[in-house]
Structure formats: structure tokens, C-alpha cells
N, CA, C and O atoms as a CHARMM CRD file, in Angstrom:
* protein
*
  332
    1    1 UNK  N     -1.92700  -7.83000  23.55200 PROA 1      0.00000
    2    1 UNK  CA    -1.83400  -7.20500  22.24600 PROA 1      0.00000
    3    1 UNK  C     -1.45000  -5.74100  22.43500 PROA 1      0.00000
    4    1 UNK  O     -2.36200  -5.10600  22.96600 PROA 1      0.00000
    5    2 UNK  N     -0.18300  -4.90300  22.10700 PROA 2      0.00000
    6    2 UNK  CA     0.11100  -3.97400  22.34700 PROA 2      0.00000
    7    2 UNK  C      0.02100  -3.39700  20.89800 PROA 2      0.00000
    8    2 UNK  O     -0.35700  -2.23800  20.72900 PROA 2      0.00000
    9    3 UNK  N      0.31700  -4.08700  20.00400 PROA 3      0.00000
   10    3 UNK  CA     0.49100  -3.36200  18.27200 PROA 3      0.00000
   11    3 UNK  C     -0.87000  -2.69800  17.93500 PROA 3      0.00000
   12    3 UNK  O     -1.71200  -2.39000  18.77900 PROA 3      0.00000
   13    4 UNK  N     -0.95000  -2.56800  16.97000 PROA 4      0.00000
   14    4 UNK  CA    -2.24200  -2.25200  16.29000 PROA 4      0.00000
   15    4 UNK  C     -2.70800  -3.56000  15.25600 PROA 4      0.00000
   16    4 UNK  O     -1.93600  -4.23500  14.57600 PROA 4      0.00000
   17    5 UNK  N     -3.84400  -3.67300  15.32700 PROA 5      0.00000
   18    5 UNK  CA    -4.30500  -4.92400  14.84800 PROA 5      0.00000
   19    5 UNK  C     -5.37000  -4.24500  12.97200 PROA 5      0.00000
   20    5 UNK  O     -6.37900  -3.55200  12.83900 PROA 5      0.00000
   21    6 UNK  N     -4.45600  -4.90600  11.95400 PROA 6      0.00000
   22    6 UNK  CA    -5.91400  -3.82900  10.94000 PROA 6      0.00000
   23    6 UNK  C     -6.09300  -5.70100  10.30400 PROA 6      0.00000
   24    6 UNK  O     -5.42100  -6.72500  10.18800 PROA 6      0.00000
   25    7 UNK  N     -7.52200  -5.15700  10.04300 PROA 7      0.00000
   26    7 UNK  CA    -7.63000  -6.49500   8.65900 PROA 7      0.00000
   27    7 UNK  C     -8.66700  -5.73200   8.30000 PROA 7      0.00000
   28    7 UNK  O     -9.15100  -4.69800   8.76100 PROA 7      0.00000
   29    8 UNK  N     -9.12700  -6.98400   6.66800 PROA 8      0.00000
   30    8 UNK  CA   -10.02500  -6.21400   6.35000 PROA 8      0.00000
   31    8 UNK  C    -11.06400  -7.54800   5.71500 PROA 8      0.00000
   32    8 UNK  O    -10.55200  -8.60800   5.35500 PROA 8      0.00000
   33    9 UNK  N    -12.10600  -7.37900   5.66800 PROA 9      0.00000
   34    9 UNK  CA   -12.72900  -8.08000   5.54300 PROA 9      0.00000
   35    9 UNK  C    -14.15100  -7.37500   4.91500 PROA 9      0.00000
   36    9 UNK  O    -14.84700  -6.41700   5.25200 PROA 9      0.00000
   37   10 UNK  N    -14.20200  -8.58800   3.59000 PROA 10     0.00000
   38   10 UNK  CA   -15.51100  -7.67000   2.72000 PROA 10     0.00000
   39   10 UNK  C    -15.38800  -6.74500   2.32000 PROA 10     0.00000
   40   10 UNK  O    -14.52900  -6.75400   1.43800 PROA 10     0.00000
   41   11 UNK  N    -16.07600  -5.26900   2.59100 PROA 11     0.00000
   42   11 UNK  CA   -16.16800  -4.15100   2.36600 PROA 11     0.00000
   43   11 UNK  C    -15.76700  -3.20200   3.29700 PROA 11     0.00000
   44   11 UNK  O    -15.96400  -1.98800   3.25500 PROA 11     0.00000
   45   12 UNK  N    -15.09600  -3.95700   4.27600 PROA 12     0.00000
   46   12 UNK  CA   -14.30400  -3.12500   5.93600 PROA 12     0.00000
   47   12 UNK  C    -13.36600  -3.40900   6.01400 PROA 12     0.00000
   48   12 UNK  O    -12.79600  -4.45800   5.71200 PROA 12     0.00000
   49   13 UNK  N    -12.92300  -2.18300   6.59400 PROA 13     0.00000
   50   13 UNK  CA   -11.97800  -2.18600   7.55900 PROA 13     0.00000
   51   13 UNK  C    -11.34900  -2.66200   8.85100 PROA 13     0.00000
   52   13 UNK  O    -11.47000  -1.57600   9.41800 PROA 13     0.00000
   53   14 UNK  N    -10.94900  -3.19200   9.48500 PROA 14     0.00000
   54   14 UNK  CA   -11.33900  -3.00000  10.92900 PROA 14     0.00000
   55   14 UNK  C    -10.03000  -2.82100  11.64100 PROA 14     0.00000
   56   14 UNK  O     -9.07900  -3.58600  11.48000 PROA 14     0.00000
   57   15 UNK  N    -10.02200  -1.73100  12.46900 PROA 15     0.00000
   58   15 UNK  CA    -8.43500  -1.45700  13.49700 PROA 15     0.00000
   59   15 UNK  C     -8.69700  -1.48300  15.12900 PROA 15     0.00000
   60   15 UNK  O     -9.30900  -0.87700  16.00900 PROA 15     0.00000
   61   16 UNK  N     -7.96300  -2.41200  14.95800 PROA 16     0.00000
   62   16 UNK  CA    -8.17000  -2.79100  16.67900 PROA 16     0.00000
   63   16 UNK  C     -6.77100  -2.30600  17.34900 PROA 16     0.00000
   64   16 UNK  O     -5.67100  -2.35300  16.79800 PROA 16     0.00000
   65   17 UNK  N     -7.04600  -1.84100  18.62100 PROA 17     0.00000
   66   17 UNK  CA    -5.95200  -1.31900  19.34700 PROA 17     0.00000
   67   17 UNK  C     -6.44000  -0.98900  20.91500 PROA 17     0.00000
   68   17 UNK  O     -7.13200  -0.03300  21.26800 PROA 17     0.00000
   69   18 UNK  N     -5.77200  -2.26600  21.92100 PROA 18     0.00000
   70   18 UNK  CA    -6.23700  -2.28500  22.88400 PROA 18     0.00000
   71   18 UNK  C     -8.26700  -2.82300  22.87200 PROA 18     0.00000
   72   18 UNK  O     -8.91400  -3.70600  22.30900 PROA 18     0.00000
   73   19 UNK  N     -8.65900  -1.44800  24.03200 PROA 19     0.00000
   74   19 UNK  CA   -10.28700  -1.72000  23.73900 PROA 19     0.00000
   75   19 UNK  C    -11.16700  -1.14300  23.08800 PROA 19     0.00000
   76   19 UNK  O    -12.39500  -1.19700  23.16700 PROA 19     0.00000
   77   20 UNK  N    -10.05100  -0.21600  22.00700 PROA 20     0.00000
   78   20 UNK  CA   -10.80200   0.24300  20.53100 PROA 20     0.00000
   79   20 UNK  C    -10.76300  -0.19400  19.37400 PROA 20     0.00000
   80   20 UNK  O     -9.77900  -0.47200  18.68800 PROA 20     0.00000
   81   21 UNK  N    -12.09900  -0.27700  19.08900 PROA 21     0.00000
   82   21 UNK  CA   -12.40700  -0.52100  17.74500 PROA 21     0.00000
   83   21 UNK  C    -12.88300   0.01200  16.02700 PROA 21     0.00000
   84   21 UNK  O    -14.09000  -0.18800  15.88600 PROA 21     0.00000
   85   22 UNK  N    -12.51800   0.35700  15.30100 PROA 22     0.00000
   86   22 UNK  CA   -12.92600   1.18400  14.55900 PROA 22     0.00000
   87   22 UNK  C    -12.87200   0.57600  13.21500 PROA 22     0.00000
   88   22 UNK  O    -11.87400   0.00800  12.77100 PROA 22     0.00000
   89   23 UNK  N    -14.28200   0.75800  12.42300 PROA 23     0.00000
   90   23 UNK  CA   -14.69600  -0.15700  11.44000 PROA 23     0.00000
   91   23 UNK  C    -15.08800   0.89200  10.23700 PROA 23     0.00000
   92   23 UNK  O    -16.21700   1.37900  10.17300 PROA 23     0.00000
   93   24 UNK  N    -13.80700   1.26500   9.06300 PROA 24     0.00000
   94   24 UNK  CA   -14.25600   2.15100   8.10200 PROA 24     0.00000
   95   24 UNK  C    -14.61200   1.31600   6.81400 PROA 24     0.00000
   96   24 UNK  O    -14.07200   0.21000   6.77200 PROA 24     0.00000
   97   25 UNK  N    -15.59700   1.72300   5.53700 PROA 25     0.00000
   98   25 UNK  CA   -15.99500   1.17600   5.21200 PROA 25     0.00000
   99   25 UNK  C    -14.99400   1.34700   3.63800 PROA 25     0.00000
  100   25 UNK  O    -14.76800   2.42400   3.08600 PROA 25     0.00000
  101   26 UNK  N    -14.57400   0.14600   3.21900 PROA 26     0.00000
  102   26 UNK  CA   -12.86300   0.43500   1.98800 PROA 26     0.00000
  103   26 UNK  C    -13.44500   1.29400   1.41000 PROA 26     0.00000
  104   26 UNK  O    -12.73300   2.26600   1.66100 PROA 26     0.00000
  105   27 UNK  N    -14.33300   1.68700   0.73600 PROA 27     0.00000
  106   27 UNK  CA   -14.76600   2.78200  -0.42000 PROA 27     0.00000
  107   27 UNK  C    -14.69500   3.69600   0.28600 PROA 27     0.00000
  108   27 UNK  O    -14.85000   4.64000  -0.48900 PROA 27     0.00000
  109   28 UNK  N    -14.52700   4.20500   1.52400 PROA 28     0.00000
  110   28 UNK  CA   -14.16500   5.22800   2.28000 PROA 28     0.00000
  111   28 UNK  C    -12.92400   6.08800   2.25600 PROA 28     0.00000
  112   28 UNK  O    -12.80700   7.31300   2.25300 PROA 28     0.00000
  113   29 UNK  N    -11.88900   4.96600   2.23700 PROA 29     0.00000
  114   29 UNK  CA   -10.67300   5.42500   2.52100 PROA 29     0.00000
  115   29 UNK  C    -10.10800   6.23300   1.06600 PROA 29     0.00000
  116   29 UNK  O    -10.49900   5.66100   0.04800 PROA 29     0.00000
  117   30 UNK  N     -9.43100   7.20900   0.87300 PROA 30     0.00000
  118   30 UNK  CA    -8.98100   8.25700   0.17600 PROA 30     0.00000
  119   30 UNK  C     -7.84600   8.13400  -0.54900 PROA 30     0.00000
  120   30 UNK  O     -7.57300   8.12400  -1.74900 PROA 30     0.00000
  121   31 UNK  N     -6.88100   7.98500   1.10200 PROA 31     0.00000
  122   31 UNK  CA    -5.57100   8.20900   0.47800 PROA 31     0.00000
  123   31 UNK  C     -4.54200   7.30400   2.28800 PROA 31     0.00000
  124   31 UNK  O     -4.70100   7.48900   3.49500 PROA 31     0.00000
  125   32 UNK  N     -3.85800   6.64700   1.70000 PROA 32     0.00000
  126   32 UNK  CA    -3.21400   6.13500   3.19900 PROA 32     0.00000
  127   32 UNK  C     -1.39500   6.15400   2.69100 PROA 32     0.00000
  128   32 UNK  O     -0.83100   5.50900   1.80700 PROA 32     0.00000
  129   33 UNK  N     -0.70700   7.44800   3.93300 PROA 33     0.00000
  130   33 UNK  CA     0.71300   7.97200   3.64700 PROA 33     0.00000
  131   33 UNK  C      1.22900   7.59100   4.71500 PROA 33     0.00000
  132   33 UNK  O      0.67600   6.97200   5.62500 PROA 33     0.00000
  133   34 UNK  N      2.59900   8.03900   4.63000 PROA 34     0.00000
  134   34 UNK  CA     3.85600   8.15900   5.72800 PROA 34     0.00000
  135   34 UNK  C      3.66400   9.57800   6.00100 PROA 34     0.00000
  136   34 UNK  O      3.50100  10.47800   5.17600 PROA 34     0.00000
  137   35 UNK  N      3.71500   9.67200   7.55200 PROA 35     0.00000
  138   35 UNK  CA     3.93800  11.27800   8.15400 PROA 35     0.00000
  139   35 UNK  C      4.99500  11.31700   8.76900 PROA 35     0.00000
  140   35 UNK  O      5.16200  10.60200   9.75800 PROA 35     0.00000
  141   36 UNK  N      5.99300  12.20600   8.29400 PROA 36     0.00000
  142   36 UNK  CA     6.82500  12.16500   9.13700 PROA 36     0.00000
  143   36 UNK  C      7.09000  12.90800  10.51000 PROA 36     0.00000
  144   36 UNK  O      7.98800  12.67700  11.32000 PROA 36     0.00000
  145   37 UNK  N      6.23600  13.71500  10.56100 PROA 37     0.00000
  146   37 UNK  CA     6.30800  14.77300  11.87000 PROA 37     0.00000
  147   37 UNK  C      6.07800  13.87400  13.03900 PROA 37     0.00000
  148   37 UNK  O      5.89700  12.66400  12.90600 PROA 37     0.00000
  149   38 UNK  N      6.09100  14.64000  14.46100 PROA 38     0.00000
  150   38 UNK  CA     5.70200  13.92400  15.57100 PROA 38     0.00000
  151   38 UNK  C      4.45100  13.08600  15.68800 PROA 38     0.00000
  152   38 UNK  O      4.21700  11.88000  15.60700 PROA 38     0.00000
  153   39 UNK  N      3.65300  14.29300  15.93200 PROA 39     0.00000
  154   39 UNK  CA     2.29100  14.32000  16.29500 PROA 39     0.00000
  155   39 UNK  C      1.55500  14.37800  14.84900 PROA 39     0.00000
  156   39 UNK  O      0.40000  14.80300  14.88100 PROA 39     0.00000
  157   40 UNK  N      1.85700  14.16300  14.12400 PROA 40     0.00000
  158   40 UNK  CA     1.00800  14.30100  12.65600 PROA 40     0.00000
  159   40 UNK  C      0.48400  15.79700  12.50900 PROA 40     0.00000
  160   40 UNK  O      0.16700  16.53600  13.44100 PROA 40     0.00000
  161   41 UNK  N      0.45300  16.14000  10.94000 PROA 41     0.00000
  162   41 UNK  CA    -0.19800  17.51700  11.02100 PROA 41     0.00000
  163   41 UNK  C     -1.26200  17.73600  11.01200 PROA 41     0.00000
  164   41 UNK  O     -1.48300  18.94100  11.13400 PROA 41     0.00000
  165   42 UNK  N     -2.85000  16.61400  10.84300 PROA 42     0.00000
  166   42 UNK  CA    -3.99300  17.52100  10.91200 PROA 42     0.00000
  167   42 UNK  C     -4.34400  16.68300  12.40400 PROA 42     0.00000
  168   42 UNK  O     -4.38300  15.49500  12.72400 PROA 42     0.00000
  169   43 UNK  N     -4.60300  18.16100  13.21200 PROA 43     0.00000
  170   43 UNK  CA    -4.96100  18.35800  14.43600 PROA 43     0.00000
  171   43 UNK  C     -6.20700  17.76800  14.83800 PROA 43     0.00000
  172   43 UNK  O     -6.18600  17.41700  16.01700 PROA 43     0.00000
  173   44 UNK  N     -7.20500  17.56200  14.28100 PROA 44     0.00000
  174   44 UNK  CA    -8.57700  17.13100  14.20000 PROA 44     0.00000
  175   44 UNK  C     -8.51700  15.18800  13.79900 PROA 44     0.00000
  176   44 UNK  O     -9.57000  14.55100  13.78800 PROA 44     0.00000
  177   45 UNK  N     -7.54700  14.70000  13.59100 PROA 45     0.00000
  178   45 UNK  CA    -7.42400  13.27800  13.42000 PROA 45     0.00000
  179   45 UNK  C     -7.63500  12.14500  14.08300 PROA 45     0.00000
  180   45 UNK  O     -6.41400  12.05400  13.95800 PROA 45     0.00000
  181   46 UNK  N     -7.89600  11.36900  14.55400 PROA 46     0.00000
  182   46 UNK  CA    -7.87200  10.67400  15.99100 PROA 46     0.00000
  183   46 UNK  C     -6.66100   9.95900  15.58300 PROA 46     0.00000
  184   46 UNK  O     -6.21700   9.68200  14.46800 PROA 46     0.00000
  185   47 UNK  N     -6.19800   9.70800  16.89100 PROA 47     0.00000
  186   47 UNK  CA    -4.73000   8.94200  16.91100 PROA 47     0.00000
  187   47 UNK  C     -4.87700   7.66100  17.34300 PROA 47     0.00000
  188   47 UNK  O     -5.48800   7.62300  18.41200 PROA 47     0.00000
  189   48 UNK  N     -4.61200   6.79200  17.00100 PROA 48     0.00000
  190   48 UNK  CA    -4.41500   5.09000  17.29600 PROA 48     0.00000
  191   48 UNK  C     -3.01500   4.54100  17.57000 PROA 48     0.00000
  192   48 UNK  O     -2.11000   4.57000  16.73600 PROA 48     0.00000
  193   49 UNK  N     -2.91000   4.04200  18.80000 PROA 49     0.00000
  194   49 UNK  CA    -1.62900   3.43500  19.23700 PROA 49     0.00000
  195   49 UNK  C     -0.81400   4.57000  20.00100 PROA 49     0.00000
  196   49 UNK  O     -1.38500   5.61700  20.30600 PROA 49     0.00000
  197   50 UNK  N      0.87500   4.29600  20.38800 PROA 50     0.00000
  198   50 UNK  CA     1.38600   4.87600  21.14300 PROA 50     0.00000
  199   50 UNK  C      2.43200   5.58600  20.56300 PROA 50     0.00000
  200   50 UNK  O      3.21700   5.00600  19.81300 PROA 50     0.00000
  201   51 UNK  N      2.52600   6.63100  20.78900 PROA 51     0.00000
  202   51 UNK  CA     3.68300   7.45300  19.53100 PROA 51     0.00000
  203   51 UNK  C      5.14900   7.42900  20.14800 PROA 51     0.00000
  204   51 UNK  O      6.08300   8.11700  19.73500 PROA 51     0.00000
  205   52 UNK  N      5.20800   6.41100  21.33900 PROA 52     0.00000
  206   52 UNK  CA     6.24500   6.27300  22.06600 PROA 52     0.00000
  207   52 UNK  C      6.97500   4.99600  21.67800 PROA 52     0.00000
  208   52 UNK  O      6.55800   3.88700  22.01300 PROA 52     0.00000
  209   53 UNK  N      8.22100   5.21200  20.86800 PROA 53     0.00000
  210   53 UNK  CA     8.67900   3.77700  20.40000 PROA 53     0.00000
  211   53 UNK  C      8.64900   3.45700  18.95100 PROA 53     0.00000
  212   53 UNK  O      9.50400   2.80600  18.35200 PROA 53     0.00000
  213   54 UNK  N      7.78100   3.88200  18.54600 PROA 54     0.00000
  214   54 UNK  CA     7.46000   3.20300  17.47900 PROA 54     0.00000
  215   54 UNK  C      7.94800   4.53700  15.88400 PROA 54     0.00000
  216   54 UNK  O      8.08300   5.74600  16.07700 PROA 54     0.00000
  217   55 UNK  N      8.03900   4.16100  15.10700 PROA 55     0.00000
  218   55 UNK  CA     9.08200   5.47600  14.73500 PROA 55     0.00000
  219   55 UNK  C      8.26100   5.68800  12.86200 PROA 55     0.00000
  220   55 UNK  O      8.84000   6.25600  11.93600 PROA 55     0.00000
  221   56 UNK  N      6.55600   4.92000  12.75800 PROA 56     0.00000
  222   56 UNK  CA     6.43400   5.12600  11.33400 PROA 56     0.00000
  223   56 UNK  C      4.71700   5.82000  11.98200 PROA 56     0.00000
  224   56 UNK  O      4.06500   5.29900  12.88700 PROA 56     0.00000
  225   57 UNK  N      4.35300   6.98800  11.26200 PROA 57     0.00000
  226   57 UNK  CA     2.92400   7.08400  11.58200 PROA 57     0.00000
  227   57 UNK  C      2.37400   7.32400  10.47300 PROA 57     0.00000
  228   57 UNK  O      2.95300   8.13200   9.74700 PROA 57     0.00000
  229   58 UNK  N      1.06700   6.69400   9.98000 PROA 58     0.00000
  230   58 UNK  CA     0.13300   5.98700   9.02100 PROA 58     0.00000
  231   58 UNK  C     -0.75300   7.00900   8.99600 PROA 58     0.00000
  232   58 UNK  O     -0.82100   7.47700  10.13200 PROA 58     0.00000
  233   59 UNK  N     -1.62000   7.70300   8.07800 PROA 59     0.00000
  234   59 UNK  CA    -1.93600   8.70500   8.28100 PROA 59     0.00000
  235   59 UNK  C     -3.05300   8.00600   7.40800 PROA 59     0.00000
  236   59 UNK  O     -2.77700   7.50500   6.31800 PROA 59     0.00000
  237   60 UNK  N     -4.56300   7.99500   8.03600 PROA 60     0.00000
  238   60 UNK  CA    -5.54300   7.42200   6.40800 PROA 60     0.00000
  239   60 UNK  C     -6.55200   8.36200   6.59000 PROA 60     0.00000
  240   60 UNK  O     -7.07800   8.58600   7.68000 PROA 60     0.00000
  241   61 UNK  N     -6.82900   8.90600   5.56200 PROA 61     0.00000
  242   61 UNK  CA    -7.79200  10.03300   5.43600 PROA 61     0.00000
  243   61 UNK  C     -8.80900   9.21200   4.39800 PROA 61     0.00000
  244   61 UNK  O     -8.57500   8.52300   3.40400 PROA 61     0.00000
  245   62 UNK  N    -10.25300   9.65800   5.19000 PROA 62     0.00000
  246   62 UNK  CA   -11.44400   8.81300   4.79500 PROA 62     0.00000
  247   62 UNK  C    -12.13300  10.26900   4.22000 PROA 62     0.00000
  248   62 UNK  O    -11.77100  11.44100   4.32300 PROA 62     0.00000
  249   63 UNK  N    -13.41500   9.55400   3.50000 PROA 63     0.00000
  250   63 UNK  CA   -14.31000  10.84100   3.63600 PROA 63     0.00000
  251   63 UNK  C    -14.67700  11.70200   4.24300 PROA 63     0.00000
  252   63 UNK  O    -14.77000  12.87900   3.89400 PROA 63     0.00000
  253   64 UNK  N    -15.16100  10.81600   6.09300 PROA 64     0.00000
  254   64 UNK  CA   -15.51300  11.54300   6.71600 PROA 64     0.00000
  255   64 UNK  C    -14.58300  12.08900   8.17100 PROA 64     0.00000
  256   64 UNK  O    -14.91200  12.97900   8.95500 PROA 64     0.00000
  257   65 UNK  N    -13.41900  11.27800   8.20000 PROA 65     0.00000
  258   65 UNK  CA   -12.80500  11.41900   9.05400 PROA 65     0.00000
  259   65 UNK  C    -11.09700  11.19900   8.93500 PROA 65     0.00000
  260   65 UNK  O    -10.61700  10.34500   8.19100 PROA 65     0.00000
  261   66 UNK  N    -10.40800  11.95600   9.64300 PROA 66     0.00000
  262   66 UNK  CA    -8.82000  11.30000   9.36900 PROA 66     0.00000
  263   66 UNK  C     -8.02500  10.23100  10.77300 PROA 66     0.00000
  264   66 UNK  O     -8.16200  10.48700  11.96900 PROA 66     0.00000
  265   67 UNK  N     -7.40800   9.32600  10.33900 PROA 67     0.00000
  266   67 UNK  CA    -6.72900   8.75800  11.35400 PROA 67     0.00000
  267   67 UNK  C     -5.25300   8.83000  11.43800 PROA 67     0.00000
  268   67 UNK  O     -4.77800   9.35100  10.42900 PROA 67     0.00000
  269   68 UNK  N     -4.31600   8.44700  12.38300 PROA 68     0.00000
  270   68 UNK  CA    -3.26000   8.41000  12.66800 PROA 68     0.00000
  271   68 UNK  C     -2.66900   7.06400  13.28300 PROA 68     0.00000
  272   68 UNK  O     -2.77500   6.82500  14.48600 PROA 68     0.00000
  273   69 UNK  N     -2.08500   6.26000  12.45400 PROA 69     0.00000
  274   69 UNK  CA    -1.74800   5.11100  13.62500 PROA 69     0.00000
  275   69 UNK  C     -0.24800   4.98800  13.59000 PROA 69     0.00000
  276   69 UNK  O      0.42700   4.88000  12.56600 PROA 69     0.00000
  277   70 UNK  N      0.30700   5.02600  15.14700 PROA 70     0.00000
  278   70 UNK  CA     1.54500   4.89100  15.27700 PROA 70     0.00000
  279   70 UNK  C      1.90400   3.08400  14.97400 PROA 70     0.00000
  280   70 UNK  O      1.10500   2.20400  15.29700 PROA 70     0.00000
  281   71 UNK  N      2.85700   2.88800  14.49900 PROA 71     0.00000
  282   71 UNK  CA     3.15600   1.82100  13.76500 PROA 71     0.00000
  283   71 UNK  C      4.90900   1.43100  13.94500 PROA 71     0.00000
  284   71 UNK  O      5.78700   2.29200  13.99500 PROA 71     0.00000
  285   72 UNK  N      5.04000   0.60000  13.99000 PROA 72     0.00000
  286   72 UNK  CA     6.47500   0.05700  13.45100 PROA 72     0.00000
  287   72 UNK  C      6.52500  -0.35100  11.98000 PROA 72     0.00000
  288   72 UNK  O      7.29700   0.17900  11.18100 PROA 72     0.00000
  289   73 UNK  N      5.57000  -1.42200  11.62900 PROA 73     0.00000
  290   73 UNK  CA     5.24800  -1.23000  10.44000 PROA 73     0.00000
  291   73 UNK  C      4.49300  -1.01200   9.25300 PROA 73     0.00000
  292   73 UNK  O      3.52200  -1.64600   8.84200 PROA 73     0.00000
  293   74 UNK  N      5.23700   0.25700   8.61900 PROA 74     0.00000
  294   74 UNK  CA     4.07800   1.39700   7.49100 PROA 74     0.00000
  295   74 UNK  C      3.40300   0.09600   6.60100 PROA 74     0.00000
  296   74 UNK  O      2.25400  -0.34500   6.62000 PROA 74     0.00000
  297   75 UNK  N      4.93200  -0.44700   5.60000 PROA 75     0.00000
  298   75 UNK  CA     3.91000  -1.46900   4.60600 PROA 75     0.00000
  299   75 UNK  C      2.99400  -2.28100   4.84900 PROA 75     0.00000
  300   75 UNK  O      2.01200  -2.53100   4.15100 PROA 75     0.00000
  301   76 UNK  N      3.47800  -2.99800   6.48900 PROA 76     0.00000
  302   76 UNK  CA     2.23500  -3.94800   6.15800 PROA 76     0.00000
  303   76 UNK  C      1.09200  -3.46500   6.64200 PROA 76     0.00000
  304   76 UNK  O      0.17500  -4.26600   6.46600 PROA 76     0.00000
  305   77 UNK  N      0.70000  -2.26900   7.29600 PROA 77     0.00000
  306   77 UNK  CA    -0.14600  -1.46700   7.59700 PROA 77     0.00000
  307   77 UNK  C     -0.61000  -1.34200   6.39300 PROA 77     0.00000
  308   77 UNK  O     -1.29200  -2.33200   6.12900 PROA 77     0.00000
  309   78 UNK  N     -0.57300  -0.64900   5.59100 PROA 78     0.00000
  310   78 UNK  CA    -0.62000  -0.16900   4.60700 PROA 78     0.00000
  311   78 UNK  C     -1.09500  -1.06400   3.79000 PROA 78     0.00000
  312   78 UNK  O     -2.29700  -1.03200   3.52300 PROA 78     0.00000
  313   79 UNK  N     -0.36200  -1.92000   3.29900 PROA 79     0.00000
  314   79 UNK  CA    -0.69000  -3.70400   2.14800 PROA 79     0.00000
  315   79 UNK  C     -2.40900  -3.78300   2.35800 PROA 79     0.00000
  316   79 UNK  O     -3.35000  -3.77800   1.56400 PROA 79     0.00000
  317   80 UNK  N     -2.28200  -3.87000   4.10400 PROA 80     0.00000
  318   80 UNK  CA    -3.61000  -4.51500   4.49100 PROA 80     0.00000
  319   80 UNK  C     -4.90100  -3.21600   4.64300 PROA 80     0.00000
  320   80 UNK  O     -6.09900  -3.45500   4.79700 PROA 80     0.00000
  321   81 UNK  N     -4.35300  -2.00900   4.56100 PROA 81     0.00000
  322   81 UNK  CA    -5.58600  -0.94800   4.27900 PROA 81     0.00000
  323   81 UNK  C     -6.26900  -0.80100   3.01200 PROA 81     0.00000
  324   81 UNK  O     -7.42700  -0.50700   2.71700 PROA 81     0.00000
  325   82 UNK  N     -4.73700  -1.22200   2.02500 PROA 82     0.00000
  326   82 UNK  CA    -5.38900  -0.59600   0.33500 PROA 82     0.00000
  327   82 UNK  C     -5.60800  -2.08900  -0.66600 PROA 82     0.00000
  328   82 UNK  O     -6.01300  -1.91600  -1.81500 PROA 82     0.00000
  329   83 UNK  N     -5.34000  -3.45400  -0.20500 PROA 83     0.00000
  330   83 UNK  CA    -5.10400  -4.53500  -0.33300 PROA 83     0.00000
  331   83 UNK  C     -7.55700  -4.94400  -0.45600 PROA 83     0.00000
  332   83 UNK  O     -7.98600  -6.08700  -0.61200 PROA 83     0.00000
């Protein structure tokens, strides 16, 4: 499994990538965009996946935390965050 893996189930989230796991809870999530910069602009974000190759980055800002996932693809990333 090299992609990023999201589903969601119940009242979660869940993004798998490699041997991380990260489980936000949907009433959490804020706002989920397209970034177009490299490295994304907030510095404090954790990054998910490989920013090598892949040419869409997912940006989901929660209450308590922001993420970054490098992606090939935004929508269905996306479908399955706000879905």
C-alpha cells in the first residue's frame, strides 16, 4: 500500500498511510481544500504521504490540529472526508 488510505466510518475518520494511523473525529474537521504550494503553507501541520510524484495536496484543518496529505486524488480524498 503506497497511497493514502481515508474511510470513514460512524463518527471517524480514519487515514492510513504506511504504519500510520490517524483517527479524527467528523465533527472535528473544519474545512478540507486544494493547496497549491509545495510544502503547504501552515508550517505546524503534519504531513501524510510523499510529496514526491504526486501533484494534489489536501489540506484538512480540524479543531485541534491541521493535516496535509499528498494525493493524486483531491476528489476522492475529499468525497470520503466530507461524505
Amino acid at each position: 500500500m503506497l497511497g493514502i488510505d481515508v474511510k470513514k466510518s460512524g463518527e471517524k475518520v480514519t487515514i492510513q498511510w504506511l504504519l500510520s494511523k490517524i483517527e479524527i473525529p467528523s465533527a472535528d474537521i473544519a474545512e478540507v481544500y486544494l493547496d497549491d504550494t509545495y510544502a503547504g503553507q501552515d508550517r505546524d501541520a503534519i504531513r501524510i504521504g510523499t510529496p514526491y510524484g504526486t501533484t494534489d495536496r489536501v489540506v484538512v484543518k480540524t479543531k485541534h490540529q491541521n493535516y496535509i496529505l499528498y494525493t493524486t486524488n483531491y476528489e476522492a480524498v475529499r468525497s470520503k472526508l466530507l461524505s
